[in-house]
N, C-alpha and C positions, 0 to 999 in steps of 0.2 A: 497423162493429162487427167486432172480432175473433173466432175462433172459439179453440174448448179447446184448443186448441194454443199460442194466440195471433198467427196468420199471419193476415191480411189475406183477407177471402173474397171483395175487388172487383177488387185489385190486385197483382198477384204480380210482381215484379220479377224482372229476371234478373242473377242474382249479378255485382259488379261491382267487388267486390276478393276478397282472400282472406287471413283472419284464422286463424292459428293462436294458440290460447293454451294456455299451458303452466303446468301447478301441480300442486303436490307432494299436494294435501289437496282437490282440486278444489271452491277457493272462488268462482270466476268464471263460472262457467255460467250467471246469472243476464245480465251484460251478453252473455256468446256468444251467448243466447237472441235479445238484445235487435237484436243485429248481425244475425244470419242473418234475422230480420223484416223488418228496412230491406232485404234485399235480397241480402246479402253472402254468402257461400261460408265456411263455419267448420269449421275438425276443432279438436278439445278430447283433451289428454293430460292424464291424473292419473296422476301415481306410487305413489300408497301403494294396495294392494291393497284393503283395506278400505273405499275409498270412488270406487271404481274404476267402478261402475255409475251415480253422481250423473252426471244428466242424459241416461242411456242413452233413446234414442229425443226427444230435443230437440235434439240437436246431432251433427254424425257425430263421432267420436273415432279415434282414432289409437295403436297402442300404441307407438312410437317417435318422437319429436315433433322427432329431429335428422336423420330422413331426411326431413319436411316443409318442412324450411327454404327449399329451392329454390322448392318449388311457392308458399310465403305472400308474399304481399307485406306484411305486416303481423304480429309478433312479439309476442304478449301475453305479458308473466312475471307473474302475480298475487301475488306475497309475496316476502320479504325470500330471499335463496339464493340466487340467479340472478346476483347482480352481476357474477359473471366470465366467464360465459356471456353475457350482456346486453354486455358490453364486451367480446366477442370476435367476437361478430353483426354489432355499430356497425361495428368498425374494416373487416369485410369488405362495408361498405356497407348494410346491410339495415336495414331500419327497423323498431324496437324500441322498446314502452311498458314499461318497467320500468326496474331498478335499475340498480345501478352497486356495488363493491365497496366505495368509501366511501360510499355510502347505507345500504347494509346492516349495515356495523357501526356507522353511527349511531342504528340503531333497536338491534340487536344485544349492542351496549356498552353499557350505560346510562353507563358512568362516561368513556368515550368521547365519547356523545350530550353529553353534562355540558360538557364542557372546550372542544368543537365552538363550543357555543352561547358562550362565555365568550367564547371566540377573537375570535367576531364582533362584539363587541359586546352580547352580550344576555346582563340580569339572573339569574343560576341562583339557585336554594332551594341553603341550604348544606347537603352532603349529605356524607357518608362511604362509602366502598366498601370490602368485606371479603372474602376467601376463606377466612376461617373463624369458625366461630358465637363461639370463646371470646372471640378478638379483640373481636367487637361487642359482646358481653354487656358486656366490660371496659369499654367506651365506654361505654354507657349509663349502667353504674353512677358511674362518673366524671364524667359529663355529664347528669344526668338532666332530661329533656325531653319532649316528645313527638314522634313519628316514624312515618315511614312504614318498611314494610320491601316491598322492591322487588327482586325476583330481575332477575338478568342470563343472558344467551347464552337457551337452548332452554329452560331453567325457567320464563321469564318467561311462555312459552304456557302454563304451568298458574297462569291467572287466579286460582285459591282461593288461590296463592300468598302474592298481597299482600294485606297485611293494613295497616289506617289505624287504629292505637293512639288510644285515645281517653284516655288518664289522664296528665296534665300532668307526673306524674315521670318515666316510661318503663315503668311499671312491667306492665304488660300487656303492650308489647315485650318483656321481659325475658322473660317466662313462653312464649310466643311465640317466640322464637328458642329455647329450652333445647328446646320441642316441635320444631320444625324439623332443630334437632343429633339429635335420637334420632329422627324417621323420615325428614327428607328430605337427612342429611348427604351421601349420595353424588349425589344428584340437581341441589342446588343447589349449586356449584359458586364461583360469586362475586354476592353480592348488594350492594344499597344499601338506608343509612339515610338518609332525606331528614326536615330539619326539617320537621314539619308547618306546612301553612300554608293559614288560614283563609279564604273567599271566595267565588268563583261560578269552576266549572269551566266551559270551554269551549275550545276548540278550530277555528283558524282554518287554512284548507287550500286552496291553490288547484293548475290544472295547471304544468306548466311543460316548455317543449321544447328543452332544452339550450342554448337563449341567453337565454330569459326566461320571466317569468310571464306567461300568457294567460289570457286570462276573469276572470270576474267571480272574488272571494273568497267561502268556503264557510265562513260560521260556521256553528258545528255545537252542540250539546249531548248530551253521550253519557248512556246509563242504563245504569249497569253489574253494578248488584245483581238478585239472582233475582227477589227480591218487589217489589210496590207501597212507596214511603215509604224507598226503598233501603236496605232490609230481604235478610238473606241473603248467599250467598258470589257473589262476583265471577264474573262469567259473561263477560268481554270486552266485550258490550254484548247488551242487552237492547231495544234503542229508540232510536232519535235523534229528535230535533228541532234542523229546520237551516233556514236562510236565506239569499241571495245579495247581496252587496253588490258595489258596484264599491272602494268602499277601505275600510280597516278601519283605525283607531289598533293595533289589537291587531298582526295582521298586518304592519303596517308598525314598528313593535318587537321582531318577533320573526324571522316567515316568510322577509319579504321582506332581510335581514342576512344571510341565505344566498345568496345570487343569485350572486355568486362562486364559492362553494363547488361551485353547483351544475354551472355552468359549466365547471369545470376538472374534473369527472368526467363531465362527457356526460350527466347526469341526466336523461329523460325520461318523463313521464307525474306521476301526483299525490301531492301530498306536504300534511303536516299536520303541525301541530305543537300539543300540547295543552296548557293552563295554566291559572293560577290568578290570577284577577286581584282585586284590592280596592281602597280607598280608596289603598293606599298605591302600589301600582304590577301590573305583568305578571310573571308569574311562571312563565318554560317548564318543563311537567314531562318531557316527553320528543317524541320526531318520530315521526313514522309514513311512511317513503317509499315507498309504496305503494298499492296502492286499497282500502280501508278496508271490513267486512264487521260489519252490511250498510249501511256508507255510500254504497257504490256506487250500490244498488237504491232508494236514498230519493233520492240524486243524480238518479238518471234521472227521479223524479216531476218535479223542479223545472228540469228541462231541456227542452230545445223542440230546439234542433240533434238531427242526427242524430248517433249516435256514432261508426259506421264513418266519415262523412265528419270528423268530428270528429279521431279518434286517429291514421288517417291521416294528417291535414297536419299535426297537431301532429307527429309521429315525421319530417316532412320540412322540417319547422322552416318550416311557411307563414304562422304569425300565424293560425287559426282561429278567428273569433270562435265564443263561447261565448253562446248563446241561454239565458237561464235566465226564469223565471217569477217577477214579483212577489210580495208575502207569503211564508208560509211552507209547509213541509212536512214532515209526521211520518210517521216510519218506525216497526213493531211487528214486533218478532220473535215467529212463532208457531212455539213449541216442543212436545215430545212428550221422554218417558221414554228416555234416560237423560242428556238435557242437563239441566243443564251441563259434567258428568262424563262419562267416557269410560269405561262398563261396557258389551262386545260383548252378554253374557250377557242383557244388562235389556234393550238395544235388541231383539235375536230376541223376546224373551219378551212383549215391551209396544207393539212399534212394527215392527216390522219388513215392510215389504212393503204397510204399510197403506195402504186408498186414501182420498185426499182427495176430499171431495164439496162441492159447490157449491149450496147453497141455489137460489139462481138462476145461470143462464147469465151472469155479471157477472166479466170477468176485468179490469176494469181495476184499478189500483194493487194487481196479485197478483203478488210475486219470487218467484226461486226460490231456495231455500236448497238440499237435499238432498234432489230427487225426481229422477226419472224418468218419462218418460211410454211406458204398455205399452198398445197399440192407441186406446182412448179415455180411460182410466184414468190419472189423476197419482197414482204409491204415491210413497210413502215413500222413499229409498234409503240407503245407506253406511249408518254405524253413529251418527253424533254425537245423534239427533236436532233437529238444526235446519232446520226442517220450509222455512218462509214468512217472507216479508215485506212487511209489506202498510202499503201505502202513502197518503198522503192529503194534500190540496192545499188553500190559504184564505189569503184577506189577511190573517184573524187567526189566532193558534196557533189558537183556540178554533175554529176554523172547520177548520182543517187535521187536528186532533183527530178532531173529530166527522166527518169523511169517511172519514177509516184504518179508525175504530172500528165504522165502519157496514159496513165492508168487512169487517172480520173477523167480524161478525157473521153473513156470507153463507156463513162454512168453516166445514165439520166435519170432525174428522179425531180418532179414539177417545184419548183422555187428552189431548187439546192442552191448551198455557197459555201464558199471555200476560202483560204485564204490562200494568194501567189505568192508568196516569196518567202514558205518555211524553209530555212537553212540559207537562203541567201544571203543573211550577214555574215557567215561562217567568216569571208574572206575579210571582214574588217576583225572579228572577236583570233579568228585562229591567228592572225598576225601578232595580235596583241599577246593571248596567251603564251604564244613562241617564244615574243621578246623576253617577256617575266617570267618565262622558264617553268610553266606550268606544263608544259605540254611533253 
């Protein structure tokens, strides 16, 4: 049994690498958590002041992360930015889980990401790219259709962003972009319209360590809307439900057509690529090369290897196999006031500092999103509110469901919320997948 901290009360090892990780917005604290348990020696850098405290008293921190470089054997970047950094570590020998500077404008560029995937061989959604509203508006009207509208560069982080038109002429785009030209002209910069295209979203993702792909394949299924019934504005993800295969038709269509690419940039650590798939074929909407939030923390339920030993050999290119867990597992993000928006104001007012309480002494499948722990006490920390992530295991979704859900049952923490029914359409998309022979 673990204790509130979650360190081992029979077994205490003595540190035996040393992991620094580095990120801008301190999203990773949940695997440094997960490292320094196995045993390992961790300092953790966030640059942005405002979430500067996430994981204060879980992990030691550092406030300069390039005079640590000597001391780590091991170089975490958790998001896209790093790639030149990342590729300037490699060349001086160090071993480094993260980007590369063509990784990063392949998530970066959507119109980039686009042309990437053509190159290789893989099917794109026909799409348009614009640097200004009048230009699309004129398209639309001349082509009218239905579409998605898809910002590119730093806009694309503001997930209320995109918008999925639901009216077969365009005409709900139109209205849609005329709002975007009058408040977010200077903010979005260059966006994309992608024809819409009907099916079962999913997303297949494995590791890889700069000669190939290792371990198993990560079908995933994201929940991206605030409410139940994906109801609400775009939150980046709300929930997953994922599963391990050893090969995937999907993957092998899409992921695996990269293996070159990834090659000739040194790419190391996990990469995803998300799409649309139906009767008629696979359909990549975009990549993600990097560790995915909180895909990470649902990863770790359905994993058995350790990770420190894991990212280790993967960054020295040893073939590490990848231990994962039959059936499936479901990931719940437990939120608190003012996610999924970024108000300081509301977080102070409604969240801030707040401690989480635990029904019973039960931490198993508990992530950490944005806390800290102050003497016994897990509060609250930064400003986003995204609190948890709680996790649950089963050979059926319905099984892996009902263990996350029992788990969230055991948190308190004043205004949380959740979304009910991550993984519950497994049984309408897995049917379909089955028929078209994805699965």
């Amino acid at each position: 049994m673990n204790n509130k901290n979650g360190t081992s009360d029979s077994d205490q090892q003595k540190p035996k690498l040393k992991f620094l990780f580095v990120s801008f917005e301190g999203l990773i604290g949940d695997l440094a958590w997960q490292i320094k348990k196995e045993g390992h020696e961790c300092k953790y850098y966030i640059r942005d002041k405002s979430e500067k405290n996430v994981c204060d008293g879980v992990v030691d921190k550092c406030e300069d992360w390039k005079t640590e470089v000597d001391w780590a054997t091991v170089i975490v970047f958790d998001d896209i930015g790093f790639g030149e950094e990342a590729e300037r570590l490699r060349k001086q020998g160090k071993l480094v889980i993260g980007g590369s500077t063509y990784t990063d404008k392949l998530e970066d560029d959507r119109e980039f990401g686009q042309n990437e995937m053509k190159s290789v061989g893989i099917n794109i959604i026909s799409n348009q790219n614009f640097t200004n509203f009048d230009d699309a508006i004129k398209f639309i009207k001349e082509n009218p259709d239905r579409y998605v509208i898809k910002p590119s560069g730093k806009a694309q982080n503001e997930k209320e962003l995109l918008f999925v038109g639901q009216e077969e002429d365009g005409n709900d785009i139109l209205e849609m972009l005329e709002r975007y030209k009058k408040n977010w002209g200077k903010k979005i910069k260059e966006f994309q319209l992608q024809k819409y295209v009907s099916g079962v979203e999913v997303a297949v993702g494995a590791f890889f360590d700069g000669q190939e792909f290792v371990g198993s394949v990560n079908v995933n299924f994201e929940h991206k809307k605030l409410f139940p019934g994906d109801l609400g504005p775009n939150t980046g993800e709300l929930g997953t439900s994922i599963f391990w295969k050893d090969r995937s038709p999907i993957f092998d269509a899409t992921l695996a057509k990269f293996k070159d690419k990834l090659v000739q940039c040194g790419y190391v650590g996990y990469i995803d690529i998300n799409c649309i798939v139906n009767a008629r074929g696979i359909y990549p909407l975009e990549s993600t090369s990097r560790f995915g939030y909180p895909h990470i923390s649902i990863a770790m339920e359905g994993v058995l290897s350790e990770w420190g030993e894991f990212l280790y050999k993967l960054a020295k290119k040893e073939k590490p196999e990848l231990k994962t867990k039959r059936g499936f597992q479901v990931g719940v993000v437990v939120a608190v006031p003012p996610f999924p928006f970024m108000d300081p104001d509301s977080f102070r007012k409604y969240s801030e500092d707040a401690t989480i309480i635990f029904k019973k002494p039960n931490y198993e499948g508990v992530h950490l999103g944005d806390v800290k722990f102050v003497e016994d006490d897990w509060r609250l920390a930064g400003e986003s509110g995204y609190a948890l992530i709680i996790t649950g295991s089963g050979s059926t979704m319905d099984e892996a469901r009902q263990q996350a859900y029992n788990r969230v049952k055991n948190i308190i923490i004043p205004n949380m919320f959740y979304r009910t029914d991550i993984g519950e359409r497994w049984h309408q998309d897995g049917d379909k997948l089955q028929t078209w022979g994805y699965l």
